[in-house]
C-alpha positions in Angstrom: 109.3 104.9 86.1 109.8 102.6 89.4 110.4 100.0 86.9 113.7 101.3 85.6 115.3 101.4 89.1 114.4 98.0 90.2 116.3 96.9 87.0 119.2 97.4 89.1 118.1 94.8 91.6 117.7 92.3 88.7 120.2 89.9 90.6 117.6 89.7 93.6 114.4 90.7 92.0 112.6 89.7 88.8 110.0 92.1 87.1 107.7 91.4 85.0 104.8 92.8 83.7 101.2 91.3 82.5 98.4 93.0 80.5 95.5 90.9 81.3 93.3 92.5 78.9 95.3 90.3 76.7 93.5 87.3 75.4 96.9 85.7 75.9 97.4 86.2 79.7 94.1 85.4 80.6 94.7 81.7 82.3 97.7 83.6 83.6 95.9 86.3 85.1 93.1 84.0 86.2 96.1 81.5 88.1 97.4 84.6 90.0 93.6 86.1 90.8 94.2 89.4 88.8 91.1 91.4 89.4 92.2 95.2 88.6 94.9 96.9 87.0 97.0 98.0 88.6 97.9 93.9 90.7 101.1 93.7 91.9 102.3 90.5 93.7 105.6 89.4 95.3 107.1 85.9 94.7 109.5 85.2 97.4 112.7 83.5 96.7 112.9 79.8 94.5 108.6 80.2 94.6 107.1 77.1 92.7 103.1 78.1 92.3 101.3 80.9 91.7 99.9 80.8 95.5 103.3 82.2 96.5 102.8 85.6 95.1 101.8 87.6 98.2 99.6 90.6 97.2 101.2 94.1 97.6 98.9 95.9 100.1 100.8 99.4 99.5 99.6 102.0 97.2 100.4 101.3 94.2 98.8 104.2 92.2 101.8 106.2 93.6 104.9 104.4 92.5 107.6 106.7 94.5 107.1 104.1 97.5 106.3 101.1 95.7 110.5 100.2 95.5 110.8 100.9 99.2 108.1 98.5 100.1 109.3 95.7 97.4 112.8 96.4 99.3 111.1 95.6 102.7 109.4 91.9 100.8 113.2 91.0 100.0 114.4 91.7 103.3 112.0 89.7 104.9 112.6 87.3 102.4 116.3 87.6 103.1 115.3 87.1 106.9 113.6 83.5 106.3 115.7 82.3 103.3 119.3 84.1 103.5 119.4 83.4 99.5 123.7 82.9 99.4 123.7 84.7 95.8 121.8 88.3 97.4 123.9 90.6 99.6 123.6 90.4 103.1 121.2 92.7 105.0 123.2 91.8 108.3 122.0 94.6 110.8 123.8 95.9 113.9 123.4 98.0 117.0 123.5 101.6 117.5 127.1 101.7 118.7 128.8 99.2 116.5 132.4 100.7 115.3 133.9 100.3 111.9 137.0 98.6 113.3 134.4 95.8 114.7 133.1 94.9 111.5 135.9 95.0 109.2 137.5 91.9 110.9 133.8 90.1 110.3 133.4 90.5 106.7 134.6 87.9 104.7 137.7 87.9 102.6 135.8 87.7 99.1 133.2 90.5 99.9 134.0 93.2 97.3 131.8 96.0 98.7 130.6 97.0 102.1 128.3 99.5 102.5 127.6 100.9 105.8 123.8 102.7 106.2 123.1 104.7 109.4 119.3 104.9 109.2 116.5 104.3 111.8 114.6 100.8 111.8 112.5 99.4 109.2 115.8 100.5 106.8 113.6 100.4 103.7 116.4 103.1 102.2 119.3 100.9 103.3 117.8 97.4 102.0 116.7 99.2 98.8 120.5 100.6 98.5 121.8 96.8 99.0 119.1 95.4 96.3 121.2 97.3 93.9 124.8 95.5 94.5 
């Protein structure tokens, strides 16, 4: 399940799930405007109220994408915010060389990835989630 691999990203992305049909979670569900099963929502970064959940538009009766597009919500998260504690989704040209961006990456970084992939990255932002 799509669940068990955002685990990974714990560090940048909490998950949590809700059974509204719980008498329990009703105010909840009501707060956040649950209408159907399944809802999912994205809270950006240090959100304070349930109207920062933005609604995922994807399709999430097939949950193969659904961690792509969550990956592509923390990048453009990542774009507004630049959270200090989530890895950096810094982006370069086409003809960057790996002997220009060793000297650029700080001294305490203890992992650099390096993703060749077309633009929107949704692979590559997903792969950084997980460090």
């Amino acid at each position: 399940m799509f669940f068990r691999q955002l685990l990974q990203w714990k560090h940048v992305v909490e998950i949590a799930a809700v059974d509204c049909a719980d008498n329990q979670n009703l105010k909840l569900c009501r707060e956040h405007n649950v209408q159907a099963f399944p809802t999912l929502k994205y809270f950006k970064y240090m959100s304070t109220n349930a109207n920062d959940g933005v609604d995922y538009r994807g399709n999430a009766h097939n949950l193969n994408g659904v961690p792509l597009d969550i990956a592509e919500f923390v990048y453009n998260d990542w774009i507004y915010q630049k959270p200090v504690e989530w890895p950096s989704f810094q982006t370069s040209d086409n003809y960057v060389r790996l002997e220009d961006i060793l000297p650029t990456v700080p001294p305490v970084t203890s992992l650099l990835a390096v993703i060749v992939e077309n633009n929107p990255s949704k692979v590559a932002w997903a792969v950084s989630d997980a460090f």
